[in-house]
Structures are given as structure tokens and as C-alpha cells.
N, C-alpha and C positions, 0 to 999 in steps of 0.2 A: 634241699635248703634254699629257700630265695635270699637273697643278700643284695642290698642296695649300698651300690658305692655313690656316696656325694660329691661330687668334688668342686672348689672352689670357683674353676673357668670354666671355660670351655675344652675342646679333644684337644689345642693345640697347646696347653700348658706342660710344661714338662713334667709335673705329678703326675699325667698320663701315660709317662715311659711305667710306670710303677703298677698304677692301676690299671690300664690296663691286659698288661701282661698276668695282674695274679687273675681278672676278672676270665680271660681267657684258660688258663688252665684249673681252674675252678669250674668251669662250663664242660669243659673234658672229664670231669672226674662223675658229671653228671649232675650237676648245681646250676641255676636258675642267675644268672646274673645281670642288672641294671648299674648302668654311668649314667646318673643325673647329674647336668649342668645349668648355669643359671638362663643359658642361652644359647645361640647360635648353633643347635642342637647338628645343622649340617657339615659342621666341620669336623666330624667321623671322620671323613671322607683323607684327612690327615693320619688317620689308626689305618696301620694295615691289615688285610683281613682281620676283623673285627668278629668275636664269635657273640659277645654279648649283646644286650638290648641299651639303645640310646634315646636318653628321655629326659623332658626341661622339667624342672619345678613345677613349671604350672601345668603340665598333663599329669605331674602325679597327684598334685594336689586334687586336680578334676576328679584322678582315676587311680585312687590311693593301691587297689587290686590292680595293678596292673602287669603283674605277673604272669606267665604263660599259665598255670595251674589256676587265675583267677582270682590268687588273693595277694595280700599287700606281704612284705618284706618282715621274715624270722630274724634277719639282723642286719642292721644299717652299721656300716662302714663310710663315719665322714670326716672325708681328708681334712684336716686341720678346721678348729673351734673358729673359723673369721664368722661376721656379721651375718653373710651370705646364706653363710652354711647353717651357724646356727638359728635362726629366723625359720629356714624350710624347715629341718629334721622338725624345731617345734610345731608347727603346724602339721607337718605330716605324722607326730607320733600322736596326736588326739585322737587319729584317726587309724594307726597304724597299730599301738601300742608292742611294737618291735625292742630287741635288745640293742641297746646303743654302743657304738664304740667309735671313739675319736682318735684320730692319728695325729700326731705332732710330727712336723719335720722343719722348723725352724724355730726363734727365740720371737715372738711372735711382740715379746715388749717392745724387743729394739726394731722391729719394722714397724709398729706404730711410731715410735721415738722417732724415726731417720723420717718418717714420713711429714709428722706436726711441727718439726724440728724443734722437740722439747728434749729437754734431759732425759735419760733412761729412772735417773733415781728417783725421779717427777712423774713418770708417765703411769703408777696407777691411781694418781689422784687428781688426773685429767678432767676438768670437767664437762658436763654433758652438753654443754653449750660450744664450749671450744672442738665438741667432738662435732658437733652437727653442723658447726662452720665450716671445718675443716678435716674431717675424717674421709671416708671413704667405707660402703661397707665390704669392697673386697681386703680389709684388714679387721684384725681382732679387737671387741672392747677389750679394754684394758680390766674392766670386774665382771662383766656378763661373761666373757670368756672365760672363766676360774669359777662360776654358778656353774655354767654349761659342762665344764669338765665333772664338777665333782655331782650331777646329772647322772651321770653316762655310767654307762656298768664297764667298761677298761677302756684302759688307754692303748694303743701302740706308738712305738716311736723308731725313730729311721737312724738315731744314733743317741749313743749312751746317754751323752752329757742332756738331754731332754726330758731325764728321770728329775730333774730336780724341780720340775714343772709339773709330776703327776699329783695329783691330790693326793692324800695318806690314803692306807686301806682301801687305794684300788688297783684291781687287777691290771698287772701291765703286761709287754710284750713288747718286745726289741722287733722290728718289722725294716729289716734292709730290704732293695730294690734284689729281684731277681731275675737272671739271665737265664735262657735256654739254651746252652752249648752246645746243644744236637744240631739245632738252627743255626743259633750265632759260631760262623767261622769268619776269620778274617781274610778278605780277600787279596789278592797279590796286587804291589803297584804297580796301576793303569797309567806306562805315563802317555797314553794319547787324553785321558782325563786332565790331567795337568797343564796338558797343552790349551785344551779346548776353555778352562775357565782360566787362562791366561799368565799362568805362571812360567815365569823364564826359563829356561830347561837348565840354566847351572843354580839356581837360588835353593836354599834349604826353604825347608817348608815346617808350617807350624799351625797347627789347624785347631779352631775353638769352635765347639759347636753347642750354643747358647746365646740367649737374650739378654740386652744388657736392663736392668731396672734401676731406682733411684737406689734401694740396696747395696747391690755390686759395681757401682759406678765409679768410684774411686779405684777396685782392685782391674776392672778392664782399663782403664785408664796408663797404668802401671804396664799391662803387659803392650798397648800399643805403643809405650813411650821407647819401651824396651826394641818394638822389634825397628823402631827410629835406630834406636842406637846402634844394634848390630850394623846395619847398614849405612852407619859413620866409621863405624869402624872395618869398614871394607869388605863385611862377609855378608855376601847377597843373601836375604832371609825376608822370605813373604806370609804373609800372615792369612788364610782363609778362614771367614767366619760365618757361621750360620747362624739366623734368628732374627729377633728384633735390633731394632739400633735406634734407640730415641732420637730423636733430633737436638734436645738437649744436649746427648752427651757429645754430637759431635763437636757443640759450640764451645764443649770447653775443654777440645784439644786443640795444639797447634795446627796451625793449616800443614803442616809437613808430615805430622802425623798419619795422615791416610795416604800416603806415596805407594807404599811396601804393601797396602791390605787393601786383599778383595772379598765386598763383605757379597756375599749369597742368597741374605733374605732366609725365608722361612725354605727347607728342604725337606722333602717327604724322609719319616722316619729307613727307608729299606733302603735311602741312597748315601746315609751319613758313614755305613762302616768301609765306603767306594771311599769315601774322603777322608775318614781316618785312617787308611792305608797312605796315604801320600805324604803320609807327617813322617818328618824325622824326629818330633819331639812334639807331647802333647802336655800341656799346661793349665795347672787350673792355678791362676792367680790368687793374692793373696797372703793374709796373715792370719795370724790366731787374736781374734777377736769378737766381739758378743755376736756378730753375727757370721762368722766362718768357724764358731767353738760349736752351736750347735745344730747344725745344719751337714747333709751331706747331697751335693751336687750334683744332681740327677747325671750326672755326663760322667759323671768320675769312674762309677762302676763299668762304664764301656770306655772310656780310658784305659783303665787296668785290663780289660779283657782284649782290648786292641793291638794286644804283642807289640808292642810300642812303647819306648822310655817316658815316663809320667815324671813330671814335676808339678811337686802341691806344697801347703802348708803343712806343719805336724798338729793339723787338727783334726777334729772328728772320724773319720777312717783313718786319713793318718796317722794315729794314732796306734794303729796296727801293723804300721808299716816301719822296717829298717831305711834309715839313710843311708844312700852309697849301696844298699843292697835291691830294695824293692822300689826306691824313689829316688830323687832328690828332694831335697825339702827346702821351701823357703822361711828363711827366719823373720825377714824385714817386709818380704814383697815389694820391695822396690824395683825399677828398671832397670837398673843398675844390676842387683842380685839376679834375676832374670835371663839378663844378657849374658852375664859375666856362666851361668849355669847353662844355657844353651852352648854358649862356645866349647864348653868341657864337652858334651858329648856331642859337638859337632867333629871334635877333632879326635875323639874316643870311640870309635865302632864297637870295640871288644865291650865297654861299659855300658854302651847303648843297649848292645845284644843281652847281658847280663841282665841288664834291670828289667828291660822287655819281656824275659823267661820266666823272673823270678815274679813280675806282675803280672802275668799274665796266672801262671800259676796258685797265687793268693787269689786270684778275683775266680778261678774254676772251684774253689772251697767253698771261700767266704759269700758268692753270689750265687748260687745253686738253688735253680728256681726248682725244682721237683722239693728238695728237701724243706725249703722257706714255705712253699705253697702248705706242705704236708703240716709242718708244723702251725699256721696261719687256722687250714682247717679244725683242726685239734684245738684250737684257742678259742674259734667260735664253736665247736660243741662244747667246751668247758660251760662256757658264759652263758650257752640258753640252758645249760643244766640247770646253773643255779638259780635260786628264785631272787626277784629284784625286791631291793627293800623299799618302802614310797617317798623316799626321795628319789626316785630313779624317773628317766623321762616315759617308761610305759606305762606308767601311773599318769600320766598326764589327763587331764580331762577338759572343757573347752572352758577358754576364756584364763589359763592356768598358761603359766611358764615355768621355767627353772628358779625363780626366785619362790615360788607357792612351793617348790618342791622344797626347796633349801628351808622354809622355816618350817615345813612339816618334820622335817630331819632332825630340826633343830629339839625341835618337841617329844619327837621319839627318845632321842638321846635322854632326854632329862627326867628325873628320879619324880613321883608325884611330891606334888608339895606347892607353896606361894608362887617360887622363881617356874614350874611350869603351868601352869595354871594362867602366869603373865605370858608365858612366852606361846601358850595358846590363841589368847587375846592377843598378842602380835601375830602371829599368824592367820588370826581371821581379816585380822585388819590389810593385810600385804595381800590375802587373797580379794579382796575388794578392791584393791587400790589395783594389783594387776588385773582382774575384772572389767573395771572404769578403764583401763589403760590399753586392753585389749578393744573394747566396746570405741574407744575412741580410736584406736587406730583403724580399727575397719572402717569406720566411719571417714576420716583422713581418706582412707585408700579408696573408697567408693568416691568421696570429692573428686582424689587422683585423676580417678577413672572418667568421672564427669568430665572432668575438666582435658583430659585426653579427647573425648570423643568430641566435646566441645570445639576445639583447637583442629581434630580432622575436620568435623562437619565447615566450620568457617574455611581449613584449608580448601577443600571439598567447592567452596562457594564461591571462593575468590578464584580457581580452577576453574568452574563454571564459567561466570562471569570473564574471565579472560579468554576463554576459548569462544564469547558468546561476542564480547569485542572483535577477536579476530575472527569469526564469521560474517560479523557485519563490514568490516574493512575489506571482506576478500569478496562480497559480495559488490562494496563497493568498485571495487579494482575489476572486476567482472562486467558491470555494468557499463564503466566507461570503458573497458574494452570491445565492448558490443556497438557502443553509440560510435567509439573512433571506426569500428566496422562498417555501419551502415555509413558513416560517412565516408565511407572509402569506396564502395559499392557505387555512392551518386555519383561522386566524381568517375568510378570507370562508367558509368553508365552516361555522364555528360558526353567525357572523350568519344563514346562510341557510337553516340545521336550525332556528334561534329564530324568524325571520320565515315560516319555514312552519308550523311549532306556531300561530303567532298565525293564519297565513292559515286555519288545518285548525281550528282555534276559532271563526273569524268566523263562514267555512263554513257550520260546522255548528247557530248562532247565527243565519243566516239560511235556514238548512232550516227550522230550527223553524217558524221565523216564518213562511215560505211554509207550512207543516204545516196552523198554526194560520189561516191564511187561506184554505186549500179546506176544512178542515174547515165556517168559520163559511159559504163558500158553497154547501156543501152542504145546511147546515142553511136558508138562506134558500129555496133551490131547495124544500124540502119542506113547507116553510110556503105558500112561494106557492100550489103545487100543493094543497094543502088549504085554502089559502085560496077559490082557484080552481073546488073541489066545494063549499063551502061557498054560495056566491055564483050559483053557476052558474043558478039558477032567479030571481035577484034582478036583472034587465037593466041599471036605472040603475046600480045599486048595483058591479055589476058593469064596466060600463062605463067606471064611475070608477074604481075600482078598479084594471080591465083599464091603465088610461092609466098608473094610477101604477105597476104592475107592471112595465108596461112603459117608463114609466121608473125604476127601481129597476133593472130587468134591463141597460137600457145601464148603468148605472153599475158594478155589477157587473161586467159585462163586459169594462170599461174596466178596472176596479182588475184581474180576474184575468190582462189582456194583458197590464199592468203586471207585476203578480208573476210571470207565465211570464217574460217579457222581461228581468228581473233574473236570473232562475233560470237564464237562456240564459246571460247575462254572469257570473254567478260560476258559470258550467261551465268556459267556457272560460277565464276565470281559473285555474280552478283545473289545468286542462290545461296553461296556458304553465309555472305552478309547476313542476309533475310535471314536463316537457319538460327544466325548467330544472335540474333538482336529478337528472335521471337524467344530465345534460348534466355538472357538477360531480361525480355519483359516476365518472365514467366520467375522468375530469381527475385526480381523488385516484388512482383507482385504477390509472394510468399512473403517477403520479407515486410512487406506494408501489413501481413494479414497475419504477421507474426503478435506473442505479447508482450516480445520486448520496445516494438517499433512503435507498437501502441503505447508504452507505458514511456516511453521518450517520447513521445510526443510533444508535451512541455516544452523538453531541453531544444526540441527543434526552433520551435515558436520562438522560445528564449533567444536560442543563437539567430534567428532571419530577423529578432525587433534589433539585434544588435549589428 
């Protein structure tokens, strides 16, 4: 069986604790299963092992077979009737012609209602102008949603009181959330965890693991105010919470309010049962209200199964539960009540341990994902048993929606005669008018689309063009740092025309000198030598003489080493010079033969008129 689950977000909504646990042991039993989302297809990556296939709208729509066996979906499972949801299935059933079944799991009036801030008793005669101001399609029309149901070949629903929303004479089914007990164990408290996300080692602890939305804003509000108070009243209690936290809501708590609570942000689904082990008490805020009557909070079924004292409202599961045995219960949902119910089993172990047995116990029945799955199975072979009447969405054909089906029904129903005959003629006419209404929105969405690509191409262009600016600036800043180069280059190359003049003066300043120093030992040499014949018949005189000659002649000879030795050293000085300065002409002379010296050449001209 292929089975496609829709669902309204993306992986990380909490209707994915549901869906995708039954989408996985449906895969086990040997069934083909798809989670289509409207986006952000890669936040899988939130589902722990994941056995099913993950896919956006618009690849099914592409790839309506997209099935391992190659064909499209025997029965669509789509999580609650919103805008979103209903918009795909339609599309994809033209092309699918699958058995449909929609899930309810909240009061779907009063989140449009809290959403438009219109009355609840107001909100189905909403109009389509007020909707398109201010709507949203992740929420339900207020009538297209009630077409859409009574479309669909059954409904399921996640708690009772949501039977009063199923059309008549359709198949339904009670669908609670299911646990796998083989799997799910609780683990013992870590308190080096409590340490690490920074809870005081004497404080109780109180752990919420959920998003706050415009919804539930009022009943979180309640339990923060609450864990305020505990901690006026002297008993250290901190609040850890997992998920989203609008910004809105924080603005309109006390700033004292966040003192006690460490919020956590989004946490991968395999580390939340680490954190509901460190509660001494887990709460789901709240009263009995249009929206906590029908609704059951994804969290609450692992609550109950968390061997942990649960405090909630006596609504929707609640409802099954004893007070003082399997729960507390809140009557008011105030902070107050909260607080004042936390302190009882703060200072009750024996009542804590009690209710923790006895919930934990109910939630091993009542959440039994083998048995829910089993029964879930069985509900979809009922439904492709039966044959769909053509009000149904696998009658669908293109350019057709749930309104074309609704007045074909309408016409079935009625006996021949005048009134069907009219109601014919209304039906041809609804199929033209959704026709035109189809034809014009594709038409819309191909604009859309225009007008998208439009918006990249100019983004696209003004990218361009600024990276074509900053090419030219960088080319700029390149250029004068080449010309401050070459001028840097003349300047060494001036110093080193000037420090050679001095070197080629010293030079020639110390030639002299060595000049004037063979000369004066030349003349000594011919003195001596004439001293020498002068003497030569005289022996003592001679002798003395000879001594001093000879030394006279070392000294000399010393100073002329000397004077050669310096003569050796400013040679080759004067060599490294030469070396150096043929070294620099040869550097200029690349540099004049370069094309950036040529193509400054202007700027030079420029700067020597100036």
C-alpha cells in the first residue's frame, strides 16, 4: 500500500511526533510511505532515523508516481484541512485519484478566530477579503475547510470532542498519538545534565518541552508566572523549556519572569526523554476551553509515559484520567493554582511516586503504538474497499475542486424532478465559475512566477553591477598602488645615483692618498739605496745604520701591506656598487618596459607639469 502523509509544516512541527512514528511502523509491516511538506524538505534531519521517504509539494506535483513501485499514492493521509494542505491534496488528486482522509487534531475555528481576532460565533461568515488581508494559509477557511472535509472519504481525529466537526455519514476513526515501549524507556536522572544546562543542584525542576504560538500564549504565560511565584515563596524551582519562544511572548511577561527559566531552543527529538527525567513535575498548562477541549498536546502522551507526576486540565485526554489518582488537574489554570499544586507534590514523594505509576500505566494502554498502528492499518483497507461516491476528491478532474464536487452531491442526492433539474444548472454553472477560477489562478501563479524570476534577474543585475563597481575601485586602488610604487623605486634609484657620486668621490680621495703613499715609498727606497753607497766603506757606521734600515724597511712595509689591503677593500667595494646599480638599472629598465609604466605615463607628465 503507498500512503502519503501531508502535513501542514515542515519535520520540526510537533504533528511529526505522530506522523512520523505511525509512517515508520507502517514501513515495517511492508507499506511504501511519503511525509510531504510545504518546504524546508531538509529538516528530516530533526526525525530520528527516519524509515520513510521525504518530499515538498512541488516534487510531487512534478512527480505525482513518486513512489518506490513508480506509481502515485492508494491513500492520502492529510494532517488537518488548513489552506496549505487543502490546495496540494487538490492538485495532486487530479492527478492521483487516491482515497482521501483528513485528520483533525484541533478546533480549527478558534485558531482562525485567535488568529483575525474575530469572534468565534463570527468567524464562519468571515469574508474573503478580510481573509486575504489577514489570513494566513498555514490556518483553515473557515467554508472551504467543511467542502474539503465532506470531499474526503473519512476523517480521523486525535480526541473525541472533534467528532462534532466530522460531516454526517462519514467514516471516522479516533487516531491518538502512539508510543513504542520496546524503545521508549525512561532514563534515570543525569544529574551531571543538570548541571551542564545550569540548574542549581538544590532547585526542583519543571520541564516543558513545546513551542509557544499565538494559541497557547496566554496558558505559558500562566505557567511562567507560576514558577515566579514559587520562587517568592522560598522554594527554589526552575523551569527548562524546549522549542520555540516568539518574541512577542517574551514582551509581554514581566522582566522577572525569565529569572527561574532556562529556555533551550529547538532539541533533537532522542534527547527530550534525558530532560524529562530531571523533572520533578511535568505540566501542561491550562484550562478547559475551545481550544484545550479539542485538542491533545503532542507532549502530553510522553508526559504520561515519563514515570513522572503530570499536571493538566480535565480536558481532552484528561478526560480519562482520575484526579489525585492519575493526575492533578487544573480547574482555573492560573499561577496561583499551579504553584499552590506544584508545592503539594514537592512536599509529597509517596503522591508523586503514586501518580507517576498510575500515569505511566494508562499511557502503556492507552498509547500502544503496535495496537493503534494495527488498528489505523485496517481503517485504510476498509476505505479503499469501498467505492467513492463523485462527490469524493478521486473523482476529481482538472480545473475542478471541492466546490464542483459538493454540487455534484448535491444533484445525486435529489429525486428527478424541477428542483434537480435547477440544481443541475447550478452545478454546471459552479463548474465554470471554478473553471475561470482555476484558469485564473494559474494564470496569477505563472505572473507569480514571472514576476519572481523578474525580482532575481534585477537581483542578479544589481549583484552584477556592484561586484562590477567593486572591480573597478579595486582596480582603481591597484593602479595607484603601482604608480606609488614606481614612485618609490625613483626615489631609491635617485638615493643610489647620489650615494654612488659620494662612493666614486671617496674613491677617488683614497686613490690619491694611496698615490701619494707609493710615491713618498719610492722616494724612501732611493734614499736608502744612496744612503747605502754612501756608507758602504764606513762598517760600524754602516752597520748601524744597516739595523735602522732595516728597521725603517719593516715599517714601511707594514704601512705599504696596509695601504695595498685597503686598496683590495675599496675595489671590491667599489665592485659590489657597480654590481649593485647595474642590478637597479636593469629593475628601471623592466619597469619603463612594463604596461603599467606605460600606461602611467600621463600621470607622470601630470605630476612633473605640476
Amino acid at each position: 500500500m503507498n500512503i502519503l502523509f501531508v502535513n501542514y509544516g515542515d519535520f520540526t512541527t510537533n504533528s511529526l511526533n505522530h506522523i512520523g512514528i505511525f509512517a515508520n511502523a507502517l514501513i515495517k509491516e511492508g507499506h511504501d510511505c511519503i511525509i510531504a511538506v510545504p518546504n524546508f524538505k531538509e529538516s528530516i534531519n530533526a526525525i530520528p532515523d527516519p524509515l520513510f521517504t521525504a518530499a515538498t509539494y512541488n516534487e510531487l506535483l512534478q512527480k505525482p508516481n513518486y513512489f518506490k513501485d513508480g506509481k502515485s499514492a492508494d491513500i492520502i493521509h492529510a494532517w488537518t484541512p488548513r489552506e496549505l494542505v487543502r490546495t496540494f491534496v487538490i492538485e495532486y488528486q487530479i492527478k492521483a485519484h487516491a482515497k482521501l482522509i483528513i485528520h483533525l487534531e484541533d478546533n480549527e475555528d478558534f485558531l482562525l478566530s485567535a488568529w483575525l481576532k474575530t469572534p468565534l460565533n463570527e468567524i464562519k461568515k468571515v469574508s474573503n477579503l478580510l481573509l486575504s488581508e489577514k489570513g494566513t494559509p498555514a490556518l483553515s477557511h473557515p467554508r472551504r475547510a467543511r467542502a474539503f472535509m465532506r470531499a474526503a472519504d473519512a476523517i480521523t481525529y486525535i480526541t473525541g470532542s472533534l467528532k462534532e466537526f466530522i460531516p454526517v455519514n462519514l467514516m471516522s476513526m479516533e487516531l491518538t498519538p502512539g508510543i513504542d515501549f520496546d524503545l521508549y524507556t525512561t532514563p534515570q536522572r543525569d544529574l551531571s545534565l543538570k548541571k551542564e544546562i545550569g540548574i542549581p543542584e538544590s532547585d526542583k525542576v519543571i520541564v516543558f518541552t513545546g513551542s509557544n504560538t499565538f494559541a497557547n500564549e496566554a496558558d505559558i504565560k500562566e505557567l511562567y508566572l507560576a514558577i515566579e511565584l514559587l520562587n517568592k515563596r522560598n522554594i527554589p524551582t526552575t523551569l527548562v523549556r524546549t522549542g520555540f519562544v516568539l518574541e512577542d511572548f517574551k514582551r509581554v511577561l514581566p522582566s522577572t519572569a525569565h529569572r527561574h527559566v532556562i529556555e533551550l531552543g529547538f532539541v533533537e527529538k532522542t534527547k527530550l526523554p534525558h530532560l524529562l527525567a530531571l523533572a520533578d513535575v511535568l505540566i501542561q498548562p491550562g484550562k478547559v476551553d475551545p481550544f484545550n477541549k479539542y485538542r491533545l498536546p503532542s507532549k502530553l502522551p510522553e508526559f504520561l509515559s515519563s514515570h513522572r507526576p503530570v499536571i493538566l486540565p480535565p480536558t481532552n485526554i484528561g478526560l480519562e484520567l482520575v484526579d489525585g489518582r492519575d493526575a492533578l488537574f487544573l480547574q482555573e489554570g492560573t499561577a496561583h493554582e499551579i504553584a499552590t499544586l506544584c508545592h503539594k507534590l514537592f512536599i509529597s514523594p509517596e503522591l508523586s511516586q503514586s501518580l507517576a505509576d498510575n500515569a505511566l500505566n494508562y499511557a502503556r494502554k492507552r498509547f500502544n503504538l503496535n495496537q493503534i498502528t494495527t488498528s489505523l492499518f485496517n481503517f485504510y483497507k476498509t476505505i479503499l474497499e469501498i467505492k467513492s461516491s463523485v462527490e469524493k476528491t478521486s473523482h476529481l478532474a482538472m480545473n475542478q475542486n471541492e466546490l464542483t464536487l459538493a454540487s455534484r452531491g448535491l444533484v445525486q442526492s435529489l429525486d428527478e424532478g424541477p428542483l434537480k433539474i435547477q440544481a443541475i444548472e447550478l452545478s454546471e454553472l459552479i463548474e465554470d465559475l471554478v473553471s475561470d477560477q482555476e484558469v485564473n489562478a494559474r494564470l496569477i501563479k505563472k505572473l507569480n512566477n514571472d514576476a519572481e524570476l523578474s525580482a532575481t534577474h534585477i537581483k542578479n543585475l544589481e549583484i552584477l553591477i556592484a561586484n562590477h563597481v567593486k572591480h573597478n575601485s579595486t582596480q582603481e586602488i591597484q593602479l595607484k598602488a603601482q604608480s606609488k610604487l614606481i614612485a618609490d623605486l625613483n626615489d631609491d634609484v635617485l638615493r643610489l645615483e647620489n650615494e654612488t657620486i659620494k662612493l666614486n668621490e671617496t674613491l677617488k680621495h683614497k686613490s690619491e692618498i694611496a698615490d701619494q703613499a707609493l710615491a713618498k715609498i719610492t722616494h724612501l727606497e732611493s734614499a736608502i739605496t744612496n744612503l747605502n753607497m754612501a756608507l758602504s766603506n764606513k762598517s760600524e757606521v754602516a752597520d748601524k745604520a744597516l739595523s735602522q734600515l732595516e728597521e725603517s724597511t719593516q715599517t714601511l712595509i707594514s704601512y705599504k701591506n696596509a695601504v695595498l689591503n685597503r686598496e683590495q677593500e675599496l675595489t671590491v667595494a667599489i665592485e659590489k656598487i657597480q654590481a649593485d646599480l647595474a642590478l637597479k638599472d636593469r629593475k628601471i629598465a623592466s619597469i619603463k618596459n612594463s604596461f603599467s609604466w606605460k600606461i602611467s605615463a600621463p600621470l607622470r607628465i601630470f605630476k612633473s607639469d605640476n
